[in-house]
C-alpha positions as CSV (number, residue, x, y, z in Angstrom):
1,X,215.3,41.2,-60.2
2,X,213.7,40.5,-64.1
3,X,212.3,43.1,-65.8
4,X,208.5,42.7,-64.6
5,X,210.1,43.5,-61.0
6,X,212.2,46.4,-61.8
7,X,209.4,48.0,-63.4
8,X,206.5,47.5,-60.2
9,X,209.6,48.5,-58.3
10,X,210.4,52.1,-60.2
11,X,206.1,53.0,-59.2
12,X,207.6,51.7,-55.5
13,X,205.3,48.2,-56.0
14,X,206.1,44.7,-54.9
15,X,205.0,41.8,-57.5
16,X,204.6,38.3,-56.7
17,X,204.5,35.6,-58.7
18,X,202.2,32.0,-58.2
19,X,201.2,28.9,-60.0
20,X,197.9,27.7,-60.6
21,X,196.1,24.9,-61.7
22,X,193.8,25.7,-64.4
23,X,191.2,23.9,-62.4
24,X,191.7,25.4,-59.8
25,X,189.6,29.1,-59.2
26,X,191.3,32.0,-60.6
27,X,190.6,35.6,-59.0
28,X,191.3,39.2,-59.5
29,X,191.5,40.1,-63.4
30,X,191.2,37.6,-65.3
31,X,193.5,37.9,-68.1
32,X,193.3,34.9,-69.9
33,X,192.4,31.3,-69.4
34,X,195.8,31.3,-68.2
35,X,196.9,34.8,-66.3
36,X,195.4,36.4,-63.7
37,X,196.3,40.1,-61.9
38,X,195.5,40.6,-58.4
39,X,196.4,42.8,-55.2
40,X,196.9,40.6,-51.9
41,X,198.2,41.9,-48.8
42,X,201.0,40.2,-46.3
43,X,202.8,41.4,-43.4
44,X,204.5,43.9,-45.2
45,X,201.5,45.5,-46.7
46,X,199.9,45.5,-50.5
47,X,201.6,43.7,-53.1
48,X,200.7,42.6,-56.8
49,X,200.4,39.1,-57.5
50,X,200.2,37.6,-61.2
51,X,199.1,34.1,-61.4
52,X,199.6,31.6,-63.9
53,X,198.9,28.4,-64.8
54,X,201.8,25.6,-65.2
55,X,201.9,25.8,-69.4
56,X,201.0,29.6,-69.6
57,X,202.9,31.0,-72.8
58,X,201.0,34.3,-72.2
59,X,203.5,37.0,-72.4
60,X,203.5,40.2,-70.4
61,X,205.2,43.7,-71.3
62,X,205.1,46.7,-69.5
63,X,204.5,49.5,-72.2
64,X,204.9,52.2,-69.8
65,X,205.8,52.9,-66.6
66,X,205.4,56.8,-64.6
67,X,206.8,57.0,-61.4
68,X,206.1,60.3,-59.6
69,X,202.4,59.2,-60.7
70,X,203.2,55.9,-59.5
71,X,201.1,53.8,-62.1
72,X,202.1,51.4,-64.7
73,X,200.3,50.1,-68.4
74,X,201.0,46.4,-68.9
75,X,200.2,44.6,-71.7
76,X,199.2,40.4,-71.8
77,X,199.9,39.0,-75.6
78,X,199.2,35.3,-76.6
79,X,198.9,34.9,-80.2
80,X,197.1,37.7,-81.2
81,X,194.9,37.8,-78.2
82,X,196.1,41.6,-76.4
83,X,194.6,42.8,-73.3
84,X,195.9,46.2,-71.6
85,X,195.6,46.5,-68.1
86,X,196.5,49.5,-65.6
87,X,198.1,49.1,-62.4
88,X,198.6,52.2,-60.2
89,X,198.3,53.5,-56.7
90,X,194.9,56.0,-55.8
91,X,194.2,57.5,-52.7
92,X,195.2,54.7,-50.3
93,X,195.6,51.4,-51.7
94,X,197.1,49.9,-55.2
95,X,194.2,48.8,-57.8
96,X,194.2,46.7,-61.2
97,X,191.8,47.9,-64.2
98,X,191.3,46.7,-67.1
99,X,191.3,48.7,-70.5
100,X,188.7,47.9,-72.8
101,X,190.2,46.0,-76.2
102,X,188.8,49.1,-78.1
103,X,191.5,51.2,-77.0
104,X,194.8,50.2,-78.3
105,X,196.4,52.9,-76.0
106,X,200.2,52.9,-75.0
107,X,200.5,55.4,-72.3
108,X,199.4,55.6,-68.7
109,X,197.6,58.7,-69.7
110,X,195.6,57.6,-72.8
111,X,194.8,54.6,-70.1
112,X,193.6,56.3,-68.1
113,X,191.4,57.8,-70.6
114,X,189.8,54.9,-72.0
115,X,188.7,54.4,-68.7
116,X,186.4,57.8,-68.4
117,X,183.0,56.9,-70.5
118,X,181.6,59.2,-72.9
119,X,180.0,61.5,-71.1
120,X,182.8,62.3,-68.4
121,X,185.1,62.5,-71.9
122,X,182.9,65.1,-73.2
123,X,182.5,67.3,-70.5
124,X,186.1,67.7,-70.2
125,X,186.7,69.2,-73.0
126,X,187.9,72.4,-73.0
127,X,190.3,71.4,-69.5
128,X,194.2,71.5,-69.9
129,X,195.4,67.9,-69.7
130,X,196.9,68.5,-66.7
131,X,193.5,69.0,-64.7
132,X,191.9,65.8,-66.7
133,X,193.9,63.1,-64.1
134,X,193.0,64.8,-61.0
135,X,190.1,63.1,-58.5
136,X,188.2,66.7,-59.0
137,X,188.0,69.0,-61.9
138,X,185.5,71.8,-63.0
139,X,183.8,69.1,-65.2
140,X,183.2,65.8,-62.9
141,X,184.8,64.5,-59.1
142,X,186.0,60.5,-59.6
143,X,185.9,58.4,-56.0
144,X,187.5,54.9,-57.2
145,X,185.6,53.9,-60.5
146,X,182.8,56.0,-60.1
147,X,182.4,59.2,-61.8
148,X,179.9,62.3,-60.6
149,X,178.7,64.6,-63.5
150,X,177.1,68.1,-62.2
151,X,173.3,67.8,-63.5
152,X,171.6,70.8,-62.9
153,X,168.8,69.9,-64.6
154,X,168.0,66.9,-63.0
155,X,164.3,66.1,-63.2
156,X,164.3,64.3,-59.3
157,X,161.1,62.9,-57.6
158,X,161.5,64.0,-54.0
159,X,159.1,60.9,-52.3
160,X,161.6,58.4,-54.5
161,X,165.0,59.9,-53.0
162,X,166.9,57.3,-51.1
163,X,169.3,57.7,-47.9
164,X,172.6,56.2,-47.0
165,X,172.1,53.6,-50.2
166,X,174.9,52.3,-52.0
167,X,176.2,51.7,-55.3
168,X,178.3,49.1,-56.4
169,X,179.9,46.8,-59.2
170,X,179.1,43.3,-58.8
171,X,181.3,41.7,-56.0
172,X,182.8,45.0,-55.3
173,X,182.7,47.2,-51.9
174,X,179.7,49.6,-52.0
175,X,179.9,53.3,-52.1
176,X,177.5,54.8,-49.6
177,X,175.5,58.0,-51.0
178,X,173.6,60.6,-48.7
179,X,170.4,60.7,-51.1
180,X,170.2,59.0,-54.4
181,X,167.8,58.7,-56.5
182,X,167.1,56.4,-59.9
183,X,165.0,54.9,-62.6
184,X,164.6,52.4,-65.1
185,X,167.3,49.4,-65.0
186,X,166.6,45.9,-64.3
187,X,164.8,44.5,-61.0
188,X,167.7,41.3,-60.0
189,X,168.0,39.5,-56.9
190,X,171.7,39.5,-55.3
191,X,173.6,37.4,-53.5
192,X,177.3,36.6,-52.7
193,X,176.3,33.3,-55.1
194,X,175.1,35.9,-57.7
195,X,177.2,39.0,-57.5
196,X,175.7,40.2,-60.8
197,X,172.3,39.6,-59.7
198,X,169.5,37.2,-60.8
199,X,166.3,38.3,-62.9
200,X,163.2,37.7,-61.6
201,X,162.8,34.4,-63.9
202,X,166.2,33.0,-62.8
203,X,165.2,33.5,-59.4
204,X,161.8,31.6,-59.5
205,X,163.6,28.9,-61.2
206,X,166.2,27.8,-58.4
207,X,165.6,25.2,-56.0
208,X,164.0,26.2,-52.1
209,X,167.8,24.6,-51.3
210,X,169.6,27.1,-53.5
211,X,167.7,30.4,-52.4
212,X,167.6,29.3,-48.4
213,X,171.6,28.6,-48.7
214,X,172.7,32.8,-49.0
215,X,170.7,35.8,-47.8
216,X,169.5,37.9,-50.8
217,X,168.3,41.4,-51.8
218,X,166.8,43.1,-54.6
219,X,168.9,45.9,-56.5
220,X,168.8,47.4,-59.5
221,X,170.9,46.4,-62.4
222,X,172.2,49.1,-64.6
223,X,169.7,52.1,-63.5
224,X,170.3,55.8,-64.1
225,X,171.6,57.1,-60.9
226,X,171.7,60.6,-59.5
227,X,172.8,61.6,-56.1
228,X,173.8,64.6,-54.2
229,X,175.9,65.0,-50.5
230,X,178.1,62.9,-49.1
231,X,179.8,59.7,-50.9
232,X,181.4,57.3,-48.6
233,X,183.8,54.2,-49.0
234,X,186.2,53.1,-46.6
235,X,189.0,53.0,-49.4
236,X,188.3,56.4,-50.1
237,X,188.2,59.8,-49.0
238,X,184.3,61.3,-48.7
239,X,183.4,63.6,-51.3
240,X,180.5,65.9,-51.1
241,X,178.8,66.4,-54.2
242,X,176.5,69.9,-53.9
243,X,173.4,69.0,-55.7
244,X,172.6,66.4,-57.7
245,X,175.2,64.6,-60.4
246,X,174.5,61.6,-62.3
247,X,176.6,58.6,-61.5
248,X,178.7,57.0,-64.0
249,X,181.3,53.7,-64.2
250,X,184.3,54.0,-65.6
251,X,184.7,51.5,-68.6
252,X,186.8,49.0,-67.1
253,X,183.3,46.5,-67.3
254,X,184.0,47.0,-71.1
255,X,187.3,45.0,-71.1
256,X,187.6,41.4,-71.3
257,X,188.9,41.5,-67.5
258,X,185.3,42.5,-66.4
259,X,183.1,41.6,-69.1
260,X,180.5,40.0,-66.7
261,X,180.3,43.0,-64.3
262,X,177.2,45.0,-63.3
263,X,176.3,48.3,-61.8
264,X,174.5,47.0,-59.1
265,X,172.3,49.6,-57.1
């Protein structure tokens, strides 16, 4: 067992390792040009898998490991390219993040961090550390990436509120909220060809071939979001927000990982 290994295994993780073609399509994380992070399933259950092309001379430390919290910080250096990445376990399945380059950080816990955007950063202060990691707190409830801030004083048009809509990060499973209810952002059309979504000019400019060949909606891209009542996702366990909270991402879009990903609602 190397030292990559022993260090998934001490958070009770399996990591696999695979080859890939530069040409060929990498997915997960994308590290590099070379290096990719992933989570895959087998027979056994979730594993990790890091992928790699042939010539990869990408290096990968693990700058921290905490067990009982069963996550992990690893680091992917080539040249003076560095990207952070955090591997852990939440709720009911293992997930990769990536740290935005901003954040130098060193510890699972400043990770972890670095991931909250200002607002949810802010509205914490004043909490013991302790309560800052945990899924609820007196200043915000987290379900996966998203983060729901109390807003009392939510100016909300009632005609405008939405049921059972979802939010979600391009490509990624949608949450499900009771009522929501948004403004401004960016009209795109979506598609699993388009994950980030299309503006309207981009649309009009593809071929009758290209638009019949997927099925597409409209969304919003990056809209101020408030909702209140139930959150669903199937990875998760429901939360029930009692009135309305704005809806925030954490900052993993930030990092080089995910640098092409929307909030799609």
């Amino acid at each position: 067992m190397n030292v990559l290994e022993r260090a998934f295994a001490r958070m009770g993780a399996r990591v696999e390792f695979a080859q890939v073609n530069r040409r060929s399509r990498f997915s997960g994380r994308i590290a590099s040009e070379d290096l990719a992070l992933d989570v895959r399933r087998d027979q056994h259950g979730e594993y990790f898998q890091i992928s790699r092309a042939p010539a990869s001379t990408t290096e990968l430390v693990v700058l921290d490991v905490q067990p009982i919290d069963r996550h992990l910080l690893l680091l992917s250096r080539s040249g003076a390219e560095k990207h952070r990445f955090l591997l852990g376990h939440d709720e009911r399945h293992w997930f990769v993040a990536g740290i935005p380059e901003t954040a130098p950080v060193s510890r699972v816990r400043d990770a972890k961090q670095a991931l909250k955007p200002d607002l949810v950063q802010s509205s914490e202060r004043g909490l013991r550390a302790k309560y800052r990691d945990r899924r609820s707190n007196a200043a915000r409830i987290r379900q996966g990436e998203w983060f729901f801030v109390p807003a009392p004083d939510a100016q909300v048009e009632k005609f405008l509120v939405l049921r059972n809509e979802p939010i979600a990060r391009g490509g990624g499973k949608p949450h499900v909220c009771e009522e929501l209810y948004r403004f401004g952002g960016e009209t795109v059309y979506v598609s699993p060809g388009a994950q980030n979504g299309l503006t309207d000019e981009q649309y009009r400019a593809l071929s009758g071939g290209e638009r019949s060949r997927w099925n597409w909606r409209v969304m919003r891209r990056n809209p101020k979001v408030y909702v209140r009542g139930r959150v669903r996702h199937r990875d998760h366990k429901t939360v029930v927000l009692d009135g309305w909270h704005e809806v925030l991402s954490n900052t993993e879009n930030l990092s080089h990982a995910m640098r092409n990903v929307a909030f799609l609602d």
